[in-house]
ROBA-564979 format. One record per residue (C-alpha): x, y, z. Coordinates in steps of 0.25 Angstrom, whole numbers, padded with zeros to 4 digits, always signed. Example, Ala and Ser with C-alpha at 12.3 -4.5 7.8 and 13.67 -1.06 7.14 Angstrom:
! residues 2
+0049-0018+0031 +0055-0004+0029 
This chain:
! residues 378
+0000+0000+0000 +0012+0008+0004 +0019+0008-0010 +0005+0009-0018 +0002+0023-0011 +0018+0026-0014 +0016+0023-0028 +0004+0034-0031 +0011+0045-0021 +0022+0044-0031 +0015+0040-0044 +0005+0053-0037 +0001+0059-0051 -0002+0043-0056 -0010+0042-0043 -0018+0054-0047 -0019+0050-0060 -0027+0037-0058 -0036+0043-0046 -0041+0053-0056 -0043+0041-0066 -0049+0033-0055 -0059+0046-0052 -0062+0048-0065 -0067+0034-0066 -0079+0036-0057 -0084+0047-0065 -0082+0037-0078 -0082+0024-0074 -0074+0016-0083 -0077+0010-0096 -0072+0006-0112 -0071+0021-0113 -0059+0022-0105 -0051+0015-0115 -0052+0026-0122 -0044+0035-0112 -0031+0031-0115 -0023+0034-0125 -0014+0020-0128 -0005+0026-0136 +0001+0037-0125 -0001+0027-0114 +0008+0016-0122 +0019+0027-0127 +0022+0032-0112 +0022+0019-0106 +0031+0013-0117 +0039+0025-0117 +0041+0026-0103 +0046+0014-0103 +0058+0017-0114 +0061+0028-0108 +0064+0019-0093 +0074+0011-0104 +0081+0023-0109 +0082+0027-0093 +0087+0013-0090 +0099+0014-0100 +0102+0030-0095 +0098+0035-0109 +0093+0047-0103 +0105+0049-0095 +0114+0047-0109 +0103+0060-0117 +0104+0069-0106 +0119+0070-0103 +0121+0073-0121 +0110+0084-0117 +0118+0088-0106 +0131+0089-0116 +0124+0097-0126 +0117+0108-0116 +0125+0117-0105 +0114+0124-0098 +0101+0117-0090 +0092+0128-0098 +0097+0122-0111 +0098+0107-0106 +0082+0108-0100 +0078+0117-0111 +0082+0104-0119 +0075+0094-0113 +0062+0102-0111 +0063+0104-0127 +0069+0088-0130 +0054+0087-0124 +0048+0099-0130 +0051+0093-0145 +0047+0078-0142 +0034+0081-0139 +0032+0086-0154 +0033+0074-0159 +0033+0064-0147 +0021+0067-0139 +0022+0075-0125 +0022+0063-0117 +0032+0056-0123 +0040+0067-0123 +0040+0068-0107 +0042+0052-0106 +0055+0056-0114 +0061+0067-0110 +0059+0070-0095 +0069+0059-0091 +0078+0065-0098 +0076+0078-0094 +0079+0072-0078 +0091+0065-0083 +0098+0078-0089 +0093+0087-0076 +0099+0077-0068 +0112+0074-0074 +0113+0090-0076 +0110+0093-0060 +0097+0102-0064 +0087+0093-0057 +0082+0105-0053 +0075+0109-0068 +0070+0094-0067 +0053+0099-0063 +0057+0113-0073 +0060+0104-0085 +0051+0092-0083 +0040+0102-0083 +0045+0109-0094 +0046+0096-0102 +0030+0093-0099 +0028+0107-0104 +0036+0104-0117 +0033+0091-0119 +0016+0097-0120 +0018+0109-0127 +0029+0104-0135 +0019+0094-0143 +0009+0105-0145 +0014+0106-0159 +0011+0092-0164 -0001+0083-0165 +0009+0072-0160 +0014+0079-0148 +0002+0079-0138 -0008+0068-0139 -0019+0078-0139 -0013+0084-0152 -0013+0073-0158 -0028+0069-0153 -0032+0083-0158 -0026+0083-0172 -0032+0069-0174 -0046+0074-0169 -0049+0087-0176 -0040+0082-0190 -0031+0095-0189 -0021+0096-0199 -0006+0096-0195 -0005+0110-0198 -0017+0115-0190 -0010+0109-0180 +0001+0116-0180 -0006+0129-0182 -0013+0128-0168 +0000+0125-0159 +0010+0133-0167 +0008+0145-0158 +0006+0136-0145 +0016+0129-0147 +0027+0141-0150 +0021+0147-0136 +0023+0135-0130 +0037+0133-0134 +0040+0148-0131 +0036+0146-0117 +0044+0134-0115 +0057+0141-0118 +0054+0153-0110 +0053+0144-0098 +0066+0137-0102 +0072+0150-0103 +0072+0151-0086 +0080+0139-0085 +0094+0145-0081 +0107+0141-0089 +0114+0135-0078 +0125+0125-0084 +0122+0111-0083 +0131+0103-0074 +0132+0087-0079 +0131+0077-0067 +0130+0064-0071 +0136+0054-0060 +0128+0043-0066 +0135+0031-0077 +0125+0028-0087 +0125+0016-0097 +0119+0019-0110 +0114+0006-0118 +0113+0011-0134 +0106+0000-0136 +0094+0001-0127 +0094+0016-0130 +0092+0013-0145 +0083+0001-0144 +0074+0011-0132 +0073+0023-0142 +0068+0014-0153 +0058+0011-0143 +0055+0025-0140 +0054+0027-0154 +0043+0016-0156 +0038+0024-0144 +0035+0036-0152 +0029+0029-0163 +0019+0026-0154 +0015+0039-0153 +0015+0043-0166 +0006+0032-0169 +0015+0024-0176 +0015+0012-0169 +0005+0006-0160 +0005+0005-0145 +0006-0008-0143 +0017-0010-0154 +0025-0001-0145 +0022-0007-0133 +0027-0022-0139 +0040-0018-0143 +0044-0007-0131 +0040-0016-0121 +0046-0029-0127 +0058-0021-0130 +0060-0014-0116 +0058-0029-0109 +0070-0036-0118 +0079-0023-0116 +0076-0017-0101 +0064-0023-0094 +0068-0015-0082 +0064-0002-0088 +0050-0005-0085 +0053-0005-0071 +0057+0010-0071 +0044+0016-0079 +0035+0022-0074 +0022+0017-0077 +0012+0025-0070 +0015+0036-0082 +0007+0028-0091 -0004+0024-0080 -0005+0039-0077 -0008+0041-0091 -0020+0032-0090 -0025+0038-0078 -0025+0051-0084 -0032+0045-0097 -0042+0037-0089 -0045+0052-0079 -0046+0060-0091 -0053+0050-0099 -0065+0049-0089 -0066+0063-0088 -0068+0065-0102 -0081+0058-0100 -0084+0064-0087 -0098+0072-0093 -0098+0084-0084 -0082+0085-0090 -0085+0084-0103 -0097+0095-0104 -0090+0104-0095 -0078+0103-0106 -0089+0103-0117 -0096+0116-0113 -0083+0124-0115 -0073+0116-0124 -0079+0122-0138 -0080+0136-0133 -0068+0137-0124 -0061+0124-0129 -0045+0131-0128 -0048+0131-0112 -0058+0120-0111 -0046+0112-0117 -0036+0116-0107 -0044+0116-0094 -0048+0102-0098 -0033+0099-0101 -0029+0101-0085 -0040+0093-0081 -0040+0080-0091 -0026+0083-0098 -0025+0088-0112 -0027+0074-0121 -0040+0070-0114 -0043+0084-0116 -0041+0084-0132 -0049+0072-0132 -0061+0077-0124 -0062+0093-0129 -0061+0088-0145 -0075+0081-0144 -0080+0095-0141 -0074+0106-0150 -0068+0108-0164 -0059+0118-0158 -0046+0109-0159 -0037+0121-0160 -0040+0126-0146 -0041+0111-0142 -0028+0109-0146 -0019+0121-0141 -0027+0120-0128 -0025+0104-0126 -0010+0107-0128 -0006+0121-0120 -0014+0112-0109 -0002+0106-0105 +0001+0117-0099 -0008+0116-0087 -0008+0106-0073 +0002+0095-0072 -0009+0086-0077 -0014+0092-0089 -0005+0085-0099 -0001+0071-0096 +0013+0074-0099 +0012+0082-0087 +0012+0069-0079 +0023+0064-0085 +0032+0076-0081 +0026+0074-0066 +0029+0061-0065 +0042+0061-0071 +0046+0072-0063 +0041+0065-0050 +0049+0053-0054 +0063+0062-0054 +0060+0069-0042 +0060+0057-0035 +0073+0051-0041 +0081+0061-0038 +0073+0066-0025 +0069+0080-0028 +0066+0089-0014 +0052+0091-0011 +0052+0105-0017 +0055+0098-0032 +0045+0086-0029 +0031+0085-0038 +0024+0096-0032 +0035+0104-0037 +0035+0098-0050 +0018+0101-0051 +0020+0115-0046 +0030+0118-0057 +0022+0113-0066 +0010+0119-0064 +0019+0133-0063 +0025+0130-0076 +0011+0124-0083 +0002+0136-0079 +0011+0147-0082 +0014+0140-0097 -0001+0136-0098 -0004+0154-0093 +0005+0156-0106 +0002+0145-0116 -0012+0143-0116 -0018+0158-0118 -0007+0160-0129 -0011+0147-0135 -0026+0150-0134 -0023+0163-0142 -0015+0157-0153 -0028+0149-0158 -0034+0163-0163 -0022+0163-0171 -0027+0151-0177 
């Protein structure tokens, strides 16, 4: 009993997770809908990606990437400034999740071998930031794009036309931040030997390759599934050991919590009573509640107005901890850290949320009205 409430006060955001799930499933009891909730596809590429990355940490690949980042920058701005924007221009093409999964271990790595520990909450959060606004651009970077641009049949072009000028503000404001970091020079600690195997680096990046094609459709699921798995079980069974699974089963928590409240009447025709008038801040407030790709999903039933769907479902990001699910991701990898390398209470999670919030709702004060203006440019 001990060790069961252990587990949720350390896994606190998955706790939360399935109590609101739980909840939710009083006011819709459960039925063949709720296979709908869940979107296969994201849940299989961040558990099988997750569990390559636990084989690039096992063979200290991380480790070998950030000390040739370490060579090539001289200043903690321009070293941070890199990994927020290695994450930034991954998420054009590789999906903000993915992009997260990817990069914040890396980002620890080079913190920690360059003693600025200290900037570990600053750029994680940065990273989250980037890794949302960063996709806005493509269909393929956020799954609500991409659920969008299938429903309304918009043309690649129009597309861009709507987020060109989000997108630059976005990117602006993401520099301007970066701008505060001071140029102290970077000072290498690196105590630790590390063994690198080429091999298993080689034969895990064509797993992270088959990863991808996953997520652009190219390959199904379960394809996937087969050969990562198979493969990680003849190369490194013991990677499993290291991943953390509650990632994925918070996903589905969060899909089952906003899935029931999609269905939830007095939900649905209080969003329906404002979404085709007002359907810029419908779309937003709904985003903090249920998250942006439930959101997507739910508000298209009830207005043509995809252009303010769309810019509104992506500046959303830019709200609470929880309103984009890459949010969680950040947390709990940050949460993770703190605990390896025993952070003071003063840098612990409420920290982390604080600054968060801080850094969300001043971004959110900028980006959404700016962003709601440029559709009348439109």
């Amino acid at each position: 009993m001990i060790k069961v409430l252990k587990f949720f006060k350390t896994n606190f955001i998955f706790t939360v997770a399935v109590i609101a799930a739980i909840i939710s499933c009083f006011f819709v009891p459960v039925d063949k809908e709720y296979l709908g909730y869940f979107d296969v596809d994201t849940l299989a590429c961040i558990t099988l990606l997750i569990i390559v990355i636990a084989g690039f940490s096992n063979i200290a690949f991380f480790e070998k990437i950030a000390k040739l980042l370490v060579q090539k920058f001289k200043t903690a701005r321009s070293i941070i400034m890199c990994l927020i924007f290695i994450t930034y221009v991954s998420a054009l093409v590789n999906a903000n999740d993915m992009s997260l999964l990817t990069f914040l271990p890396l980002a620890y790595i080079v913190l920690k071998y360059t003693n600025n520990l200290r900037y570990i909450a600053f750029t994680f959060i940065m990273q989250n930031i980037a890794s949302n606004l960063g996709g806005m651009i493509t269909p393929i970077g956020n799954p609500q794009n991409l659920y969008i641009y299938s429903f309304y049949d918009m043309t690649l072009l129009e597309f861009f036309k709507i987020m060109a000028i989000p997108t630059l503000i976005a990117l602006v404001l993401i520099i301007v931040v970066c701008m505060f970091i001071k140029k102290e020079p970077l000072e290498f600690v690196d105590n630790e030997q590390t063994e690198f195997n080429v091999i298993k680096a080689i034969v895990y990046g064509c797993l992270f390759v088959i990863t991808m094609l996953v997520v652009f459709g190219i390959i199904p699921w379960w394809i996937a599934t087969i050969v990562i798995l198979t493969t990680m079980c003849i190369t490194d069974i013991k990677a499993f050991l290291i991943v953390d699974y509650t990632i994925p089963l918070t996903f589905v928590a969060f899909f089952i919590f906003s899935g029931n409240l999609s269905r939830i009447p007095a939900v649905v025709e209080t969003m329906a009573t404002f979404v085709d008038t007002h359907t810029f801040f419908t779309a937003y407030i709904s985003c903090q509640l249920i998250s942006n790709v439930p959101t997507a999903i739910l508000l298209s039933k009830f207005t043509n107005n995809y252009a303010h769907l769309l810019v509104s479902v992506n500046v959303a990001s830019l709200g609470i901890i929880f309103s984009s699910l890459s949010g969680v991701i950040a947390l709990k990898e940050y949460i993770k850290v703190s605990k390896k390398e025993n952070f003071e209470k003063g840098r612990g999670v409420g920290y982390y949320i604080l600054m968060d919030t801080i850094f969300n709702v001043v971004g959110a004060l900028i980006l959404v009205p700016l962003s709601y203006l440029s559709l009348m440019l439109i």
